[in-house]
VEXVO-208571 format. One record per residue (C-alpha): x, y, z. Coordinates in steps of 0.05 Angstrom, whole numbers. Layout:
BEGIN
east: X&north: Y&up: Z
...
This chain:
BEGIN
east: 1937&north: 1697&up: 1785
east: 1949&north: 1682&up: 1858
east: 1935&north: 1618&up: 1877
east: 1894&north: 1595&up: 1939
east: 1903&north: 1533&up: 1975
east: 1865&north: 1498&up: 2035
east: 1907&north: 1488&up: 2103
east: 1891&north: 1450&up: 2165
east: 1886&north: 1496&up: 2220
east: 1887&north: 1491&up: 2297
east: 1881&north: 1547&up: 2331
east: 1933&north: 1557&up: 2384
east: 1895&north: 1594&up: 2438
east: 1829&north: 1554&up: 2439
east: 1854&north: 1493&up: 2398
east: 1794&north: 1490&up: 2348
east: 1809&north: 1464&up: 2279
east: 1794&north: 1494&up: 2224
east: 1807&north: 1494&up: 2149
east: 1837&north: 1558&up: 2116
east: 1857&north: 1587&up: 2055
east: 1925&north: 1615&up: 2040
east: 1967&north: 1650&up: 1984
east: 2006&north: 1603&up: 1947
east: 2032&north: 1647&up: 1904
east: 2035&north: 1730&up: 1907
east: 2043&north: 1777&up: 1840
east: 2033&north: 1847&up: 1863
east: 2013&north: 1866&up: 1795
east: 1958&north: 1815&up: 1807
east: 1940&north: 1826&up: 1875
east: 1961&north: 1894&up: 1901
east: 1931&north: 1875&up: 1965
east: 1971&north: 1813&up: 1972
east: 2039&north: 1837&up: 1972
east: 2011&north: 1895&up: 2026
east: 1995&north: 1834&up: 2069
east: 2069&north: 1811&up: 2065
east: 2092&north: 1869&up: 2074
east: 2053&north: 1883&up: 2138
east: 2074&north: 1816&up: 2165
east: 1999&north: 1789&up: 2151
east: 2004&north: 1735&up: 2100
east: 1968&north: 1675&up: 2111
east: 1941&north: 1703&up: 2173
east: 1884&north: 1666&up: 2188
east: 1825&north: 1688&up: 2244
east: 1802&north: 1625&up: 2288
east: 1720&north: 1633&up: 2276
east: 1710&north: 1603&up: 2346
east: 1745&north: 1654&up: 2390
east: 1774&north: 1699&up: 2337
east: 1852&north: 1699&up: 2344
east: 1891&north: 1708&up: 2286
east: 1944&north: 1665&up: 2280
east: 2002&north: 1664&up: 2216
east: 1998&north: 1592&up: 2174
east: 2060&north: 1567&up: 2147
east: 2050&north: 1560&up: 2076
east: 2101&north: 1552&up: 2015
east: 2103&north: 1627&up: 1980
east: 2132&north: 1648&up: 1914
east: 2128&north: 1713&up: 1899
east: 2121&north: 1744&up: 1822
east: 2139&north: 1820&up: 1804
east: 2153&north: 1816&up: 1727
east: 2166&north: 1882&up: 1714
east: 2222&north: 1885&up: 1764
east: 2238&north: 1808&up: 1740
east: 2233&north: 1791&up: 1807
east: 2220&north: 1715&up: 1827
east: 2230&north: 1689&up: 1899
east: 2216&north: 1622&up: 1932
east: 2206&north: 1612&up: 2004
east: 2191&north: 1551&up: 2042
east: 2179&north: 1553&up: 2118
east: 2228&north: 1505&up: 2161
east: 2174&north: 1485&up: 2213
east: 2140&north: 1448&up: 2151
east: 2195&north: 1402&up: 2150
east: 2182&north: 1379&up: 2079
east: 2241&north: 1331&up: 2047
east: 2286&north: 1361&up: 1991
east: 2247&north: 1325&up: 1935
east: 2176&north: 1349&up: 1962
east: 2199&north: 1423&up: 1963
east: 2225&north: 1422&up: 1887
east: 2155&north: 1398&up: 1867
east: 2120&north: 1450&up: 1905
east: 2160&north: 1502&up: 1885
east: 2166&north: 1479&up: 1816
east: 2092&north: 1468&up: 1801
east: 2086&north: 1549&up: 1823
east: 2138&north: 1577&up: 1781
east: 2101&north: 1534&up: 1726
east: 2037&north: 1576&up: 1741
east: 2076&north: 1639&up: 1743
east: 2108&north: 1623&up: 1671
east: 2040&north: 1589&up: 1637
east: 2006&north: 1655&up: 1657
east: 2056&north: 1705&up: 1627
east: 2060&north: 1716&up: 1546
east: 2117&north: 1690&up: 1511
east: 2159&north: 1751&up: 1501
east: 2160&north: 1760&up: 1581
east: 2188&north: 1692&up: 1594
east: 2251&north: 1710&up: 1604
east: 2320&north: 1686&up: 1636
east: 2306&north: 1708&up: 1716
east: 2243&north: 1652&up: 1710
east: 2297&north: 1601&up: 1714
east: 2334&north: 1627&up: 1771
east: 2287&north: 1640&up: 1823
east: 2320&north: 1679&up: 1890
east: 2311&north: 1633&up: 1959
east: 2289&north: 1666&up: 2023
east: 2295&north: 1615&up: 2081
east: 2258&north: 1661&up: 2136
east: 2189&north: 1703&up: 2119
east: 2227&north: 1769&up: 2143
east: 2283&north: 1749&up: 2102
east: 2235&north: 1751&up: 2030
east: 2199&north: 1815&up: 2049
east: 2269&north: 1843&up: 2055
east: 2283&north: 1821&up: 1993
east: 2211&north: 1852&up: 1967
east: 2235&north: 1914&up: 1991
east: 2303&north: 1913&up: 1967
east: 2268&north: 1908&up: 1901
east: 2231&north: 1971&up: 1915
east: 2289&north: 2014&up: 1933
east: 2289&north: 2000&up: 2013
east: 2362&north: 1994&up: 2026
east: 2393&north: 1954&up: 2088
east: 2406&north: 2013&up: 2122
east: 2335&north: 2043&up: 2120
east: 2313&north: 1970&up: 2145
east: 2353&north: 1970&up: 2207
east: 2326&north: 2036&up: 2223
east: 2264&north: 2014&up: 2220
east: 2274&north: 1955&up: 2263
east: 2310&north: 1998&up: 2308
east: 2253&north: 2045&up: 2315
east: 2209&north: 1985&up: 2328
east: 2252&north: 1961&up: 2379
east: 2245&north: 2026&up: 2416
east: 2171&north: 2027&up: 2413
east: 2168&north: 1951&up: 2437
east: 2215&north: 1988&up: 2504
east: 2178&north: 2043&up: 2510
east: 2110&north: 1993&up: 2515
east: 2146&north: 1951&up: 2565
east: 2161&north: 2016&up: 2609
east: 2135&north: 2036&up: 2672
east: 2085&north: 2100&up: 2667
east: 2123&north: 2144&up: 2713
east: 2195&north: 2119&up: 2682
east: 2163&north: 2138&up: 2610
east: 2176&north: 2224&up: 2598
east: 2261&north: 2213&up: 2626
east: 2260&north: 2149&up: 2581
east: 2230&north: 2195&up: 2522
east: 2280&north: 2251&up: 2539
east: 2343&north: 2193&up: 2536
east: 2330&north: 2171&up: 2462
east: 2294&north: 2241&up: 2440
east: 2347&north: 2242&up: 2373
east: 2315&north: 2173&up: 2354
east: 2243&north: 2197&up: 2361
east: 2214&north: 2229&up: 2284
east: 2151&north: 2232&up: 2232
east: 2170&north: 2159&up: 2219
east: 2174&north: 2130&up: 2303
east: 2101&north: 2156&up: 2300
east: 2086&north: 2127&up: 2235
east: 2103&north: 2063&up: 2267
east: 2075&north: 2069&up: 2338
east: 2001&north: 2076&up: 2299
east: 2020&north: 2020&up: 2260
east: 2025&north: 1975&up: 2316
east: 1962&north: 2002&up: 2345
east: 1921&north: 1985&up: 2280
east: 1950&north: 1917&up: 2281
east: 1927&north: 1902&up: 2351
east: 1850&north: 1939&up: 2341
east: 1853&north: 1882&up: 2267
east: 1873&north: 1826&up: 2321
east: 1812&north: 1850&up: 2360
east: 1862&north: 1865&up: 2420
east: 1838&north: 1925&up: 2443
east: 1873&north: 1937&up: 2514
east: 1932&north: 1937&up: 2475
east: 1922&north: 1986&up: 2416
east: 1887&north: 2029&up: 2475
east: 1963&north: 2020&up: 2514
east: 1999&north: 2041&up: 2451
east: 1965&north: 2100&up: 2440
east: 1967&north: 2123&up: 2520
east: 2043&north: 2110&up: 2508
east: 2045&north: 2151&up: 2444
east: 2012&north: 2215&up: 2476
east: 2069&north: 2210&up: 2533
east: 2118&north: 2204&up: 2480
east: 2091&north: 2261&up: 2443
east: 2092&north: 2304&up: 2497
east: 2159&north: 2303&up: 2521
east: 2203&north: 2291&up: 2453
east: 2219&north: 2349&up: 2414
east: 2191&north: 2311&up: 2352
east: 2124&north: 2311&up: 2396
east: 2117&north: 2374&up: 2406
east: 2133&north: 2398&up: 2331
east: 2080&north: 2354&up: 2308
east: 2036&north: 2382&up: 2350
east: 2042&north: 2447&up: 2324
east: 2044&north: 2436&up: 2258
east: 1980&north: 2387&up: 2266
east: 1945&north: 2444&up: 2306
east: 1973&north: 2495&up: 2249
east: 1940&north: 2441&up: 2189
east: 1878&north: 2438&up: 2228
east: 1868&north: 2509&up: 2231
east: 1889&north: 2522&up: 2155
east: 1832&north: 2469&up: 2139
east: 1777&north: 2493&up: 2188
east: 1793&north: 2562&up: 2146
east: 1792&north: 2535&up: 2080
east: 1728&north: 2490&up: 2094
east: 1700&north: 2565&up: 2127
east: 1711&north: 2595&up: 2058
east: 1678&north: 2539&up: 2018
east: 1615&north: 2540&up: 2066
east: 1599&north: 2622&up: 2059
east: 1608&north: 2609&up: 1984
east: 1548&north: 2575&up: 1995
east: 1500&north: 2526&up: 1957
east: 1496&north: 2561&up: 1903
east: 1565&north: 2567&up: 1880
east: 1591&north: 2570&up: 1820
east: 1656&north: 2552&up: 1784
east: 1681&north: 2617&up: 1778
east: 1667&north: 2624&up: 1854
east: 1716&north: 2569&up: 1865
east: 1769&north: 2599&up: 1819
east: 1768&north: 2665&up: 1854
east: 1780&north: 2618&up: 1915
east: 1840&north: 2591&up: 1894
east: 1875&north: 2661&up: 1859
east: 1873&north: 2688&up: 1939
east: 1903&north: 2627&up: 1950
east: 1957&north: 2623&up: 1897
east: 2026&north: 2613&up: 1930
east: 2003&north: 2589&up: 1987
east: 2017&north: 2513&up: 1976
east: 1980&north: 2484&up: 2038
east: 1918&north: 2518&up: 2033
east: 1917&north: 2503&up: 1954
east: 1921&north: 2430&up: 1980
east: 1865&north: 2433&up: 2035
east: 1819&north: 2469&up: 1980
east: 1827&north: 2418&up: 1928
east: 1828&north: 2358&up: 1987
east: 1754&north: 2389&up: 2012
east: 1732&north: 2408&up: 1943
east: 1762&north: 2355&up: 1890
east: 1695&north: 2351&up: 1847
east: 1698&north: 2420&up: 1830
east: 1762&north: 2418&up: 1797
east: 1738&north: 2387&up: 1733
east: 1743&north: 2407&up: 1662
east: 1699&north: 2472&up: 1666
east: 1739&north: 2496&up: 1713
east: 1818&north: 2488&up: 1689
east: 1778&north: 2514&up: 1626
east: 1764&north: 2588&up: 1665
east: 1827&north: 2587&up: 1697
east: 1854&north: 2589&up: 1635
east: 1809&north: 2640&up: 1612
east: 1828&north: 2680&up: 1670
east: 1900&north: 2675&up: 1655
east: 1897&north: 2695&up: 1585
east: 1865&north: 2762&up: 1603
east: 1916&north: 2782&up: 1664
east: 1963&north: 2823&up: 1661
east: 2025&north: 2802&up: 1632
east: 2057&north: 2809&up: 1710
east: 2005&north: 2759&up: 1738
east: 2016&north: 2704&up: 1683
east: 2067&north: 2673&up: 1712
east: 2035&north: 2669&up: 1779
east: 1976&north: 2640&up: 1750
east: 2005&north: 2594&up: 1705
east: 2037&north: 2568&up: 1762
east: 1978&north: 2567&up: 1800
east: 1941&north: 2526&up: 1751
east: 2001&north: 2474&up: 1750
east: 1991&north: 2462&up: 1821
east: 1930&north: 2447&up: 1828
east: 1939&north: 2404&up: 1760
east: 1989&north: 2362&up: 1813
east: 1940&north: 2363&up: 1869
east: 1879&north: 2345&up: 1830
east: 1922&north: 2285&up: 1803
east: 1946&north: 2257&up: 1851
east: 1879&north: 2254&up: 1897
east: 1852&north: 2224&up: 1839
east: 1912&north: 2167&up: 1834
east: 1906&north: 2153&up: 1906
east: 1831&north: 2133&up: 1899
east: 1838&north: 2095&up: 1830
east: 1887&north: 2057&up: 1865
east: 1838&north: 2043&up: 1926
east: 1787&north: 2034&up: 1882
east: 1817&north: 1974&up: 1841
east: 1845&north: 1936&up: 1901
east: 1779&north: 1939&up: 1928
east: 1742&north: 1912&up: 1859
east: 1796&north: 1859&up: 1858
east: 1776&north: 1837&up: 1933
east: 1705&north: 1843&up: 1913
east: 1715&north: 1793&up: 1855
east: 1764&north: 1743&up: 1902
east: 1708&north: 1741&up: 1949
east: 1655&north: 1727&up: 1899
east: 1698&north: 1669&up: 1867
east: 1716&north: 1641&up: 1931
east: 1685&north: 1579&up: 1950
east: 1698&north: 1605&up: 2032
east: 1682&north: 1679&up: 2025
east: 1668&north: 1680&up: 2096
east: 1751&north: 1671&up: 2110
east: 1766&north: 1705&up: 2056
east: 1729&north: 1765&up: 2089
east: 1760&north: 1754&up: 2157
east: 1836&north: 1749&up: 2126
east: 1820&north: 1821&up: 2088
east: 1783&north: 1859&up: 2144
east: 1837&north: 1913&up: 2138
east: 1821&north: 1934&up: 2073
east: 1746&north: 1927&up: 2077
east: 1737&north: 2013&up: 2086
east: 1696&north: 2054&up: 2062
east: 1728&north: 2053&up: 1990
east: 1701&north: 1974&up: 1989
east: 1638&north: 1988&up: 2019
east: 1627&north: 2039&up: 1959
east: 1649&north: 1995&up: 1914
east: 1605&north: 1937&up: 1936
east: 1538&north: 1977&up: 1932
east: 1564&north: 2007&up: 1860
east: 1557&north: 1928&up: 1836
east: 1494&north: 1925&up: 1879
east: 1452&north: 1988&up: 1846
east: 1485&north: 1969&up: 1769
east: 1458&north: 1894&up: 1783
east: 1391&north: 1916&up: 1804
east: 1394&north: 1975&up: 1743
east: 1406&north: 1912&up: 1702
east: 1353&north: 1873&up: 1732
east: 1401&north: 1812&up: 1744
east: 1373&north: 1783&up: 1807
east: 1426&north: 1725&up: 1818
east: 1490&north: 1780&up: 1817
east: 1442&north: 1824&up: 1861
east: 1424&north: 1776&up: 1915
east: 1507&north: 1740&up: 1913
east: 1526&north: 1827&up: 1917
east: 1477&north: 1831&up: 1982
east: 1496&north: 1766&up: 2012
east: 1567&north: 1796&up: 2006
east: 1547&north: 1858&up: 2046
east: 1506&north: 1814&up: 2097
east: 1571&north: 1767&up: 2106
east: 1620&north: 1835&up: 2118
east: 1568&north: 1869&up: 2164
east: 1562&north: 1811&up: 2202
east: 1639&north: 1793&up: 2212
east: 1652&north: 1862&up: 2226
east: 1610&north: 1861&up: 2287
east: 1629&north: 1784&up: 2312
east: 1700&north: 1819&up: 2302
east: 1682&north: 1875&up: 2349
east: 1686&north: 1881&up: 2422
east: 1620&north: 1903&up: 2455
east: 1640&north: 1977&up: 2475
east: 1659&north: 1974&up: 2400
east: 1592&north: 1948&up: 2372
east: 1556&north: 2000&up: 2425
east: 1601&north: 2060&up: 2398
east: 1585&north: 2042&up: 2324
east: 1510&north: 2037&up: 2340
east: 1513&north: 2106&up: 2368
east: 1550&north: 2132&up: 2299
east: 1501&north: 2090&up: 2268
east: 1440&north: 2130&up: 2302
east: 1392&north: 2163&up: 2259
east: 1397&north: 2222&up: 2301
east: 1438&north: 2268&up: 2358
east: 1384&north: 2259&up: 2402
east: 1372&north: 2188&up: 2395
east: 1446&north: 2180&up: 2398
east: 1445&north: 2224&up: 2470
east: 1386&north: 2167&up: 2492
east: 1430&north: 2109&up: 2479
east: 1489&north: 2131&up: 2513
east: 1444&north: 2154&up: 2573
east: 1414&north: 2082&up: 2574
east: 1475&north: 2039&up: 2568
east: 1542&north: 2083&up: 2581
east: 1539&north: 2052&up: 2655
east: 1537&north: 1984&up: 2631
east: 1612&north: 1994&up: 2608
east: 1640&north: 2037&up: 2661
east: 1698&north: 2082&up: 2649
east: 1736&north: 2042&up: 2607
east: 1686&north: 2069&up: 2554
east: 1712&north: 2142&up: 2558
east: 1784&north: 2111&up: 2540
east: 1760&north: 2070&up: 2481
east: 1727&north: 2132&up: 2461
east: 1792&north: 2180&up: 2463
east: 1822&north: 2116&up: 2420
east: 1773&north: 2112&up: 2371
east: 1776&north: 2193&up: 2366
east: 1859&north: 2194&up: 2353
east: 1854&north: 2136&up: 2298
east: 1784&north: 2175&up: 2266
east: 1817&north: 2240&up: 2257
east: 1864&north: 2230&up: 2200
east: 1806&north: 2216&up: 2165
east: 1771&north: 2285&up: 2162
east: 1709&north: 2261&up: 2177
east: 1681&north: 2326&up: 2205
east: 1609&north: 2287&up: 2221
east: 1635&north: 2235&up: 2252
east: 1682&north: 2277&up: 2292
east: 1617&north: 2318&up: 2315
east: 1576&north: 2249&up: 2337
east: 1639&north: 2211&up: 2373
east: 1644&north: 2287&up: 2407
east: 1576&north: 2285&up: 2436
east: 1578&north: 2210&up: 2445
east: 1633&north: 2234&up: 2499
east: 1609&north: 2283&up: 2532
east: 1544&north: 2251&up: 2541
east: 1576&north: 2186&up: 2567
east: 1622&north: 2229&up: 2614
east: 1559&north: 2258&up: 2643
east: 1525&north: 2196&up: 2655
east: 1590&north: 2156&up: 2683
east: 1600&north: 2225&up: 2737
């Protein structure tokens, strides 16, 4: 159901004009991705294809939740649209909303929509509506405010500024710090995200928050790099009883239970809850219990990996379709570049491989000219150390990866060493243990050169 609408553009660093399309109207249950852009402080942000800044278009927004009968309007004051034009916009919207909805769901809050006269002031209201009380949004702006000081700080006035507001500094003043890195690397900025994260390693090591995450990161890491141990010398040929062996050494312990099933998730299927349960049924009566509980676990585990990636999985089918069905897919691309992953890219050659199992040539060749679009966006979106560090990931091999780094690491200097450790902090989450290995060598290879 959301509604896109063309905007005149000018882009206010280079002043090229441009047409764009924006959300009209948002229904999470819709567009999952949509309301993620509000939230985020991303709607209607538009990239300039001359020189690529992203800039926010003010655009009329009403936003839909039914099932929390949630309706607000929100009009931007720079617009300066007279009284009478505003009703029709907003009215002809709510109209949509209520056309699109079945009778029995047309009920009383449709006629009393909520007003929010600033964007901040309707994704408080969004979160309200989730549960996000006042209080937890002041402490959020609060923490943002401290990162935005902390940025502004001189380097050697950082650690005794750290030390001054160490009770303010948690989990979530990191959550947001990497946040605000992402959103400069989307914006193509770089210098900055690089400046956050130097900040955030100063700030890590001298705040008592810091240092426990530390710990326990080094303490998750080396549970992991156990657990993924333990699944290698079971080898190739492995079998499901193999794995549920595995996970009776590791009943009780909750965290390595986790890393097995986050390394391992295919093997968890039906065969093998079925010889679990085998196994419990001949135990003792003393180990029941144990294993019962054991089993439930990894029921919770299993269950929610496998909610978190139905849920990627659909918002990236629904951006798929947008794109197909947009008459601009090229902007449409550029406005979503944060959720084109590797979920989407999976997605996308899914469609490809069923269209060509189906022999349907036109879906095939709109699929590929999809995938041809992205790639090429992605790397006009890139700086050039960026594009040269995704060729080398890209290389077919380590050593042909070593020869392009020996050939062109000098052609960036040292700032390539720093882009590097970036890249490496916001990779890691991720678990990609390959990757890891090839931005690793990629490293070491360019420090040797640039010495």
């Amino acid at each position: 159901m959301p509604i896109m609408n063309r905007a005149a553009v000018q882009c206010p660093r280079c002043g090229n004009q441009f047409e764009a399309t924006v959300n009209s109207l948002i229904d999470p249950a819709q567009d999952p991705a949509a309301k993620m852009r509000l939230l985020n402080g991303q709607v209607n942000a538009v990239q300039c294809p001359r020189c690529g800044t992203v800039s926010s278009v003010p655009a009329p927004v009403v936003y839909h939740d039914a099932d929390k009968e949630l309706l607000i309007t929100y009009i931007p004051m720079e617009l300066n649209l007279p009284k009478e034009r505003q009703e029709r916009i907003i009215g002809d919207l709510i109209r949509e909303v209520t056309n699109s909805l079945p009778q029995e769901k047309r009920k009383g809050y449709l006629f009393r929509p909520t007003e929010a006269l600033t964007l901040q002031g309707l994704i408080e209201k969004v979160l309200q509506a989730d549960g996000v009380t006042p209080e937890m949004m002041e402490a959020q702006r609060a923490k943002l405010r401290l990162v935005e000081t902390l940025l502004q700080t001189a380097p050697q006035d950082l650690p005794q500024l750290v030390q001054e507001h160490d009770s303010e500094i948690d989990a979530q003043f990191f959550q947001v710090m990497t946040l605000v890195a992402q959103r400069y690397l989307q914006e193509g900025r770089a210098d900055l995200a690089q400046h956050v994260l130097a900040v955030q390693a100063v700030v890590v090591e001298h705040s008592t928050a810091g240092r426990e995450l530390i710990t326990q990161t080094e303490l998750q890491e080396k549970i992991v790099a156990e657990v993924a141990d333990a699944l290698r010398a079971l080898g190739e040929q492995a079998q499901r009883s193999d794995f549920v062996d595995l996970a009776i050494r590791y009943a009780g312990d909750t965290e390595r239970l986790q890393a097995l099933v986050g390394l391992a998730r295919p093997a968890f299927d039906y065969q093998f809850f079925q010889e679990l349960t085998v196994k419990i049924a001949e135990a003792p009566a003393s180990e029941r219990e144990r294993l019962e509980t054991l089993r439930d676990l990894l029921l919770q585990f299993t269950a929610a990996i496998d909610r978190q990636t139905q849920l990627a999985v659909q918002q990236s089918a629904e951006l798929l379709q947008a794109i197909l069905a947009s008459p601009n897919p090229d902007e449409l691309i550029r406005a979503n570049l944060d959720l084109i992953d590797d979920t989407f890219m999976a997605v996308l050659s899914a469609n490809i491989q069923e269209a060509e199992r189906q022999s349907d040539i036109a879906a095939s060749a709109k699929l590929k000219s999809v995938y041809e679009r992205i790639v090429t966006i992605l790397r006009e979106n890139m700086q050039p150390e960026l594009r040269f560090i995704n060729d080398v990931i890209a290389a077919p091999t380590p050593d042909e990866a070593r020869a392009l780094v020996a050939e062109n690491a000098g052609t960036y200097g040292a700032g390539l060493l720093d882009l590097l450790d970036s890249v490496e902090q916001m990779m890691a989450p991720r678990g990609d243990e390959a990757l890891m290995q090839r931005l690793a060598l990629m490293r070491e290879e360019a420090e040797r050169v640039l010495s």
